[in-house]
N, C-alpha and C positions, 0 to 999 in steps of 0.2 A: 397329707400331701397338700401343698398350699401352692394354686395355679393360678395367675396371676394372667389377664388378658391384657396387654397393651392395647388402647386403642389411639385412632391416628388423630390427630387435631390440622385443622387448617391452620396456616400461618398465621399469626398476627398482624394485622393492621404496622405493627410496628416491625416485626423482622419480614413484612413486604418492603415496608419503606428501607428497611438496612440492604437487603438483598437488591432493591429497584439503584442503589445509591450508590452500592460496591459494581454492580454493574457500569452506569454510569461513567465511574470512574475508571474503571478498565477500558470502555470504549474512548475516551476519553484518553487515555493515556498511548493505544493502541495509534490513535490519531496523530497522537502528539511525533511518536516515535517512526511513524511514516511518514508525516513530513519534514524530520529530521534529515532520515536518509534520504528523501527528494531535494531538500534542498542543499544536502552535501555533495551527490552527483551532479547537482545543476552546477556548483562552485568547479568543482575538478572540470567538467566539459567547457566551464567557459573561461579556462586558466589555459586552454590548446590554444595554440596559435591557427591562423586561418589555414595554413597551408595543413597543417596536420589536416582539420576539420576535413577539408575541401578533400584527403586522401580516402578519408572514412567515408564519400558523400554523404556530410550533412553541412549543412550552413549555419551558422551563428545564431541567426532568426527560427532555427529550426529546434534550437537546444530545446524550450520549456517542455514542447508538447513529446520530443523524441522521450526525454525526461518521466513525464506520463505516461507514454504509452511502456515504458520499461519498467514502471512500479505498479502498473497495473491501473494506473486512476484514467486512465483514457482506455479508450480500445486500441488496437495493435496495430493499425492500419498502417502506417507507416513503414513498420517493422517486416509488416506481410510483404508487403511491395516492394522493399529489401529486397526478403528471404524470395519471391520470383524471380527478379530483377539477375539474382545468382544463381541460381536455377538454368533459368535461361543460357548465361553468359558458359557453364560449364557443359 
């Protein structure tokens, strides 16, 4: 009967660097792909005319940061003040 123990090895110095690199580049790519969508939302919201905007209340000057706080790179303040705002009114 021939038993055979695997034991563990720490990474290499080298498949840290491949592992630290593929990382990297997924955060990286991750990045890339959410400011895509940020700034393809920003293009549609500033293609409204004012009168729309102004139905929605938001104002023109308001677009980047609404823009943020909907993909998440800002806090939501905005959005909270909304979602009271309609709260209240109903």
């Amino acid at each position: 009967m021939n038993t055979s123990i695997q034991t563990l090895h720490a990474p290499s110095a080298l498949q840290r660097f491949v592992f630290a690199t593929v990382a990297a580049l997924r955060n990286t790519a991750a990045a890339w792909q959410r400011s895509r969508r940020r700034r393809a939302a920003l293009r549609e919201l500033e293609a409204l005319d004012d009168h729309v905007l102004k139905d929605i209340g938001v104002r023109r000057s308001e677009l980047p940061s609404l823009v943020a706080e909907l993909v998440g790179a800002a806090p939501a303040t905005r959005r909270a003040a909304m979602e009271r705002r309609t709260r209240v009114r109903t």
